[in-house]
The first five atom37 places (N, CA, C, CB, O) and aatype in JSON, in Angstrom:
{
  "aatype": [20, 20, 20, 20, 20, 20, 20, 20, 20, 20, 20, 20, 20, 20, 20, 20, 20, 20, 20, 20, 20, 20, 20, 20, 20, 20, 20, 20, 20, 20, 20, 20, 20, 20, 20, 20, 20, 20, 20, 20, 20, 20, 20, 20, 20, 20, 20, 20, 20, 20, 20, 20, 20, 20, 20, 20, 20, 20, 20, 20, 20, 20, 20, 20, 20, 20, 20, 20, 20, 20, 20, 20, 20, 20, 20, 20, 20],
  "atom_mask": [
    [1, 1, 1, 1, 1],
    [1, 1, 1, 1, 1],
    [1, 1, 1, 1, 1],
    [1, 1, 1, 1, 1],
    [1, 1, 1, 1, 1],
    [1, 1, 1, 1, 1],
    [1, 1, 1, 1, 1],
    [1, 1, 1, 1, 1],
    [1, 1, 1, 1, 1],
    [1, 1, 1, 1, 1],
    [1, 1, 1, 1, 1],
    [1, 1, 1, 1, 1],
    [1, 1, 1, 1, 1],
    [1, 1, 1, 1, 1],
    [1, 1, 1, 1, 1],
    [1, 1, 1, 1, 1],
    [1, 1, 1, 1, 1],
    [1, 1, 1, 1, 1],
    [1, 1, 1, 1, 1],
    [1, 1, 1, 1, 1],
    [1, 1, 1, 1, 1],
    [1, 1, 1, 1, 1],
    [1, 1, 1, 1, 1],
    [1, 1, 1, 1, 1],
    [1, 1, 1, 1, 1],
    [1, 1, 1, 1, 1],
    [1, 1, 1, 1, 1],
    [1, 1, 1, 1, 1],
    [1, 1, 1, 1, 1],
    [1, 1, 1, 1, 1],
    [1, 1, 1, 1, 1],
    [1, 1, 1, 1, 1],
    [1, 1, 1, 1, 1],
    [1, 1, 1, 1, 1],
    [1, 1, 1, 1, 1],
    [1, 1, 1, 1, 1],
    [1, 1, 1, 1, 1],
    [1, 1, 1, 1, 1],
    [1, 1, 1, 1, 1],
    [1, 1, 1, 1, 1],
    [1, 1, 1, 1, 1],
    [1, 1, 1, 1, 1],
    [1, 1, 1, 1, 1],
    [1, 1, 1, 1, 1],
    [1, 1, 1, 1, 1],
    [1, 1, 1, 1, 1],
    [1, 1, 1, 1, 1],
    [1, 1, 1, 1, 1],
    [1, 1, 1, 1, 1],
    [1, 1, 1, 1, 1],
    [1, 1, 1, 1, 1],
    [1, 1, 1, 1, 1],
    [1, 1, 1, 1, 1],
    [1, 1, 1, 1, 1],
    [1, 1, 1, 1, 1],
    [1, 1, 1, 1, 1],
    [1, 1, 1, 1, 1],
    [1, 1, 1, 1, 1],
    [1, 1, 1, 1, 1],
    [1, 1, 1, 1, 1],
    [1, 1, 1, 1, 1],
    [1, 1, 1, 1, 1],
    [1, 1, 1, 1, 1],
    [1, 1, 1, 1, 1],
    [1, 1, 1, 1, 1],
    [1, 1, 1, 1, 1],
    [1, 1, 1, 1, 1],
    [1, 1, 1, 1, 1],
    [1, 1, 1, 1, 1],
    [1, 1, 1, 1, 1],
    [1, 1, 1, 1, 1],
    [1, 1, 1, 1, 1],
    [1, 1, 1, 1, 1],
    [1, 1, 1, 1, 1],
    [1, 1, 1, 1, 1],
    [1, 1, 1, 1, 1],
    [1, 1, 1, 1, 1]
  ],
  "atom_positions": [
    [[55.99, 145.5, 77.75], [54.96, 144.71, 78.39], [53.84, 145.65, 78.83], [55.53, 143.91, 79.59], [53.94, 146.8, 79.25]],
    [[52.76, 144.92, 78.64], [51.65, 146.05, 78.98], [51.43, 145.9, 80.6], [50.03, 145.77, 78.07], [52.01, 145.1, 81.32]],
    [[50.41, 146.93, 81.01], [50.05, 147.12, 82.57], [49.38, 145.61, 82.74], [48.82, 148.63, 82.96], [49.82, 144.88, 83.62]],
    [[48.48, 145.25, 82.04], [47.54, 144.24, 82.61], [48.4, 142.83, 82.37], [45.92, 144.27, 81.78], [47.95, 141.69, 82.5]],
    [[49.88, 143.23, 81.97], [50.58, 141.39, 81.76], [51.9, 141.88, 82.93], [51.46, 140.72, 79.4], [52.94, 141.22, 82.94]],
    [[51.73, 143.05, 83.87], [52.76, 142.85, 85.15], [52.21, 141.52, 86.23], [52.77, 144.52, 86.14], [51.12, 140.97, 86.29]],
    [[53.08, 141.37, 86.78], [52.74, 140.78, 88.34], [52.96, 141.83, 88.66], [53.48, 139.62, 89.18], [53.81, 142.68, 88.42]],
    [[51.56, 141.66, 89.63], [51.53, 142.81, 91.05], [51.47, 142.12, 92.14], [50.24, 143.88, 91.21], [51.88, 142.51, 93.23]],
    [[50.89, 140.9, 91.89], [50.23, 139.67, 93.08], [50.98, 138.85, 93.35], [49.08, 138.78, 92.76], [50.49, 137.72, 93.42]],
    [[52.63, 138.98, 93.67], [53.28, 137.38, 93.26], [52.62, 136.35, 94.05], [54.99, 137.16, 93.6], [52.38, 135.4, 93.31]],
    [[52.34, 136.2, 94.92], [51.36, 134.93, 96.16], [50.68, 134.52, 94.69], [49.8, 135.77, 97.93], [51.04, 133.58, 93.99]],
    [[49.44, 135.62, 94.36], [48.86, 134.84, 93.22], [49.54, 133.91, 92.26], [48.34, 135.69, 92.47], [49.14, 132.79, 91.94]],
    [[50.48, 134.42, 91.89], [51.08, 133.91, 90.58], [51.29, 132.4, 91.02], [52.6, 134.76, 90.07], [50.86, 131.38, 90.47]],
    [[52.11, 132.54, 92.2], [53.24, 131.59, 92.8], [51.78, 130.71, 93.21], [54.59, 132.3, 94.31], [52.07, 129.52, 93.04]],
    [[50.65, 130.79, 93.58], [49.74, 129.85, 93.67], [49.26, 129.16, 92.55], [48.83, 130.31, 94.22], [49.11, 127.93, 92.57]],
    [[48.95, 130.04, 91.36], [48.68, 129.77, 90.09], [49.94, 128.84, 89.46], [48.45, 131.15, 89.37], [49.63, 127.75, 88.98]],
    [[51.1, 129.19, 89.47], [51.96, 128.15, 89.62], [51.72, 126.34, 89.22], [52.18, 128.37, 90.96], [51.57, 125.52, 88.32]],
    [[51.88, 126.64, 91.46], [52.07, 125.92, 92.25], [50.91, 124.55, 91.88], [52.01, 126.75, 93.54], [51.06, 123.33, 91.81]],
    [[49.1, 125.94, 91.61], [48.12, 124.68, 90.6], [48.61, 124.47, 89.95], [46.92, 124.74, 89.91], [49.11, 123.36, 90.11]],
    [[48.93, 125.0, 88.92], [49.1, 124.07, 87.51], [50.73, 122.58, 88.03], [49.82, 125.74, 85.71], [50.78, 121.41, 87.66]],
    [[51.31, 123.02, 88.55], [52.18, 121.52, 88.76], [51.36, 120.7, 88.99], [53.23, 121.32, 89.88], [51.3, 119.67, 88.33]],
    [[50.24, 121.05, 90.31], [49.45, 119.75, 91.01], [48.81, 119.29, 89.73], [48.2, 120.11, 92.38], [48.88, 118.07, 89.58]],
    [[48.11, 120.01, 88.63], [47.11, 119.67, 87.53], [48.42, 118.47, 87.06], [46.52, 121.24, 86.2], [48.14, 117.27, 87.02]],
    [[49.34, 118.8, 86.84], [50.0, 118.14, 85.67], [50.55, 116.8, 86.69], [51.39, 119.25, 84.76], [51.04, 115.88, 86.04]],
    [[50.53, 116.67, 87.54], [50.91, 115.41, 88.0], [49.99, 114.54, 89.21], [52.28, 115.67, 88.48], [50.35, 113.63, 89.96]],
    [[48.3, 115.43, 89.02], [47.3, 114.92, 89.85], [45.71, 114.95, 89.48], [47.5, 115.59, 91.01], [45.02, 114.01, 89.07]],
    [[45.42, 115.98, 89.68], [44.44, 116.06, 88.83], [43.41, 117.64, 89.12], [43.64, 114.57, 89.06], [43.47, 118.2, 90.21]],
    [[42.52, 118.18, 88.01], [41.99, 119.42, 88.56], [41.27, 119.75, 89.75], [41.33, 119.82, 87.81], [41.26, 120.73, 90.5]],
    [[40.5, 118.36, 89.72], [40.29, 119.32, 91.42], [41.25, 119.5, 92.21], [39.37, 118.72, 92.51], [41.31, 120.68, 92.55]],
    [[42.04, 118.85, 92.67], [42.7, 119.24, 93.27], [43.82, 120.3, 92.81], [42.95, 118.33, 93.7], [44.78, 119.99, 93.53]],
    [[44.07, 121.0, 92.3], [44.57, 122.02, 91.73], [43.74, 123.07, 91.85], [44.88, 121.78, 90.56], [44.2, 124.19, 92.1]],
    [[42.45, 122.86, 91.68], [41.29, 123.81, 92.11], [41.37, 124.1, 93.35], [39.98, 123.33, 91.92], [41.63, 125.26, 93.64]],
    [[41.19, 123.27, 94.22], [40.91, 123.25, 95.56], [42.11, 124.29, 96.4], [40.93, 121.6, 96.01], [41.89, 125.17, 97.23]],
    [[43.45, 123.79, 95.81], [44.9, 124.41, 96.34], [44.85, 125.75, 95.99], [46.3, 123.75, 95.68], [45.14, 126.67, 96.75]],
    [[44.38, 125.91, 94.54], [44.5, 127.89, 94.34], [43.31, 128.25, 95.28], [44.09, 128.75, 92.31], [43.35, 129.3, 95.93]],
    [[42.09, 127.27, 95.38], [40.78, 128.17, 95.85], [41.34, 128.01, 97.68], [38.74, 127.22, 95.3], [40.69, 128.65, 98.5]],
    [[42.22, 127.38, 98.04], [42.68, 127.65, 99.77], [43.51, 128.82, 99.4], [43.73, 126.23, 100.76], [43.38, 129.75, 100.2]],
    [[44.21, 129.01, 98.54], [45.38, 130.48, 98.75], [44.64, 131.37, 97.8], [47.37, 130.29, 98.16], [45.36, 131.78, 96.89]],
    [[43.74, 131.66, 97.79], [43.03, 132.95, 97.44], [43.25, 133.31, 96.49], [43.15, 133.94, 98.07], [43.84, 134.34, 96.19]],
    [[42.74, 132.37, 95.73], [43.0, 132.51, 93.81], [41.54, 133.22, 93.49], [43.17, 130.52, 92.66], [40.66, 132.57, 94.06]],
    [[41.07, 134.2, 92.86], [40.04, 134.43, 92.23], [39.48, 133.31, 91.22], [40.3, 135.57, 91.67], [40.24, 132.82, 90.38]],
    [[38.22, 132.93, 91.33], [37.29, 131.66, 90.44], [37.59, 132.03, 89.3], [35.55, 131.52, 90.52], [37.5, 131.17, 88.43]],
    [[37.84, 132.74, 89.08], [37.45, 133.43, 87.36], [38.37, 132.76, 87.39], [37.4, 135.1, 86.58], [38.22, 131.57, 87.12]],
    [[40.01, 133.4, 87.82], [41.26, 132.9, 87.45], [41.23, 131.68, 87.37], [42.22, 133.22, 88.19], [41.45, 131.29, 86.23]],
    [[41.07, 131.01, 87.99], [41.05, 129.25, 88.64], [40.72, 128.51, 87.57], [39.85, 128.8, 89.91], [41.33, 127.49, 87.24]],
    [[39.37, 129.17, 86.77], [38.55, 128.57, 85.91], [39.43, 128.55, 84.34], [37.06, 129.42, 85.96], [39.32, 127.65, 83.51]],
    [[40.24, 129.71, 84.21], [40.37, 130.32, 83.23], [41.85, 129.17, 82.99], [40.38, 132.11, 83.43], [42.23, 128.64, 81.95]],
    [[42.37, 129.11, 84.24], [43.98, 127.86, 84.04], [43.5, 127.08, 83.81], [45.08, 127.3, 85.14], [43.77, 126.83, 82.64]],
    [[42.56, 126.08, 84.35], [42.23, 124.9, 84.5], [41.93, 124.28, 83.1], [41.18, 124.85, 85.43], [42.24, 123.19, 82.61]],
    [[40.74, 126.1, 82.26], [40.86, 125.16, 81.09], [41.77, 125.24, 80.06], [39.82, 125.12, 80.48], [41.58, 124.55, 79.06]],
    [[42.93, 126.12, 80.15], [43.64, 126.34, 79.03], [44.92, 126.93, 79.89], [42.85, 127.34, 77.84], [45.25, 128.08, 80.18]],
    [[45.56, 125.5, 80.19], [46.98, 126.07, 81.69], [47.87, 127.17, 80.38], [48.7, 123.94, 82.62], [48.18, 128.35, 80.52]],
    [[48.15, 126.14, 79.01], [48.9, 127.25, 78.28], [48.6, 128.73, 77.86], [49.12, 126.78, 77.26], [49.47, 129.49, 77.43]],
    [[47.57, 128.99, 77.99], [47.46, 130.7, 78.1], [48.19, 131.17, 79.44], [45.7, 131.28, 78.19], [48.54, 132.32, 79.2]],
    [[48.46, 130.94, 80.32], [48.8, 131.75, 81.62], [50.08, 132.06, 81.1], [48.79, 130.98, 83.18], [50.68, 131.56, 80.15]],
    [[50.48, 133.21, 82.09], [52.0, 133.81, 81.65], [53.13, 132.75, 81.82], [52.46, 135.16, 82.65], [52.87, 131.63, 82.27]],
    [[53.95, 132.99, 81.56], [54.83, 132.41, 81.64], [55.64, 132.38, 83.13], [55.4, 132.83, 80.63], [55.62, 133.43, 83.77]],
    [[56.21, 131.44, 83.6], [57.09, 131.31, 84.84], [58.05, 132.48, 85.2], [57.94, 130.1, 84.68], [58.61, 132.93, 84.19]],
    [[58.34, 132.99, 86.18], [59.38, 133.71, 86.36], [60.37, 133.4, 86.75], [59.24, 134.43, 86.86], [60.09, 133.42, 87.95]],
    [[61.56, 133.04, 86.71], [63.37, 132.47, 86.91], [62.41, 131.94, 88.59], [65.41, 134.31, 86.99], [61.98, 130.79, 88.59]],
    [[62.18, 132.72, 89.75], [62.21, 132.58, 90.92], [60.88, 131.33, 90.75], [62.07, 134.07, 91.81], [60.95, 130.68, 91.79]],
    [[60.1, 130.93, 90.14], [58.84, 130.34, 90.29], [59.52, 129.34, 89.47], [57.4, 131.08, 89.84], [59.44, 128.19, 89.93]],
    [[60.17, 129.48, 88.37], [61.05, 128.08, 87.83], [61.76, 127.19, 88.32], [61.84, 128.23, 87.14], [61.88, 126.04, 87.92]],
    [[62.41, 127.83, 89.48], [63.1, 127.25, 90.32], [61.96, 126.27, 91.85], [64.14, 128.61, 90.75], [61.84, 125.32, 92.62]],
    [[61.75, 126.79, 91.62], [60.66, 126.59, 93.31], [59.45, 125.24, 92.65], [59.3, 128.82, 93.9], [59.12, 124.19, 93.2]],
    [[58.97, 125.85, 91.21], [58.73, 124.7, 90.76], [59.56, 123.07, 89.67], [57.85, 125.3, 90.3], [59.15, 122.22, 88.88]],
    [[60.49, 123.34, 90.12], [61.3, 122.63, 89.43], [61.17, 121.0, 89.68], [62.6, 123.18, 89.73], [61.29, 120.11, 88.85]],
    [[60.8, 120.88, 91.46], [61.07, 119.46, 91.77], [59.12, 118.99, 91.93], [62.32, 119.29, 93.55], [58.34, 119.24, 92.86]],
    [[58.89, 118.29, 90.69], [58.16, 117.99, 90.43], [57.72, 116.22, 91.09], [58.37, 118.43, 89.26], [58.18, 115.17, 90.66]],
    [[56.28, 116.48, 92.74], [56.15, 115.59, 93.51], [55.54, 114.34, 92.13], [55.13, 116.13, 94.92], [55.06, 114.37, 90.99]],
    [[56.04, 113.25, 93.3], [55.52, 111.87, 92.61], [54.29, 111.45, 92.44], [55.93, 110.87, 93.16], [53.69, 111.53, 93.52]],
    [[53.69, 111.08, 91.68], [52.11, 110.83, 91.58], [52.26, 109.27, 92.33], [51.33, 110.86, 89.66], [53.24, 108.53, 92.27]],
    [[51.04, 109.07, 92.99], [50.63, 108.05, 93.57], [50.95, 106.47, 93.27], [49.52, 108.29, 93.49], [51.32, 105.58, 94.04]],
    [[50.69, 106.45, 92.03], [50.91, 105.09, 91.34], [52.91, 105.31, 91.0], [49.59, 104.94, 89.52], [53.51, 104.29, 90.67]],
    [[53.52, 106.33, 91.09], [55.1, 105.9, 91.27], [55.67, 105.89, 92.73], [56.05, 106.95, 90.44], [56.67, 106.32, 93.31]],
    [[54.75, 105.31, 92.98], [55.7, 105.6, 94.65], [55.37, 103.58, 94.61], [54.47, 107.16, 96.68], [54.36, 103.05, 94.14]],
    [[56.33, 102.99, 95.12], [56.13, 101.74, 95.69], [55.81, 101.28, 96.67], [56.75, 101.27, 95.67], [55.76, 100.06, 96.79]]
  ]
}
């Protein structure tokens, strides 16, 4: 693995994450909004939002944590 594909930042990652779940079961701004409160760099922000499948891949500990995927609005009764 090269230097520039380590985590050094896990907060970052685990925020970067944490957006992309909200993207997939809400919508981008708000996924925007959540990395841009935990101190996601714009570039980064910009760069998930438009293409979530380029980002690295999950790590076992971030697979887990994101596993329980919240209910979108219209499934709740």
């Amino acid at each position: 693995m090269s230097k520039r594909q380590r985590r050094h930042d896990v907060p970052t990652a685990n925020a970067v994450a944490r957006g992309l779940n909200i993207l997939a079961v809400r919508n981008a701004e708000l996924a925007q909004r959540y990395m841009a409160y935990k101190g996601v760099p714009e570039q980064v922000i910009a760069r998930v939002l438009l293409d979530p499948q380029r980002r690295r891949p999950l790590t076992p500990e971030q697979s887990v944590s994101e596993a329980i995927v919240p209910l979108s609005a219209r499934d709740v009764w």
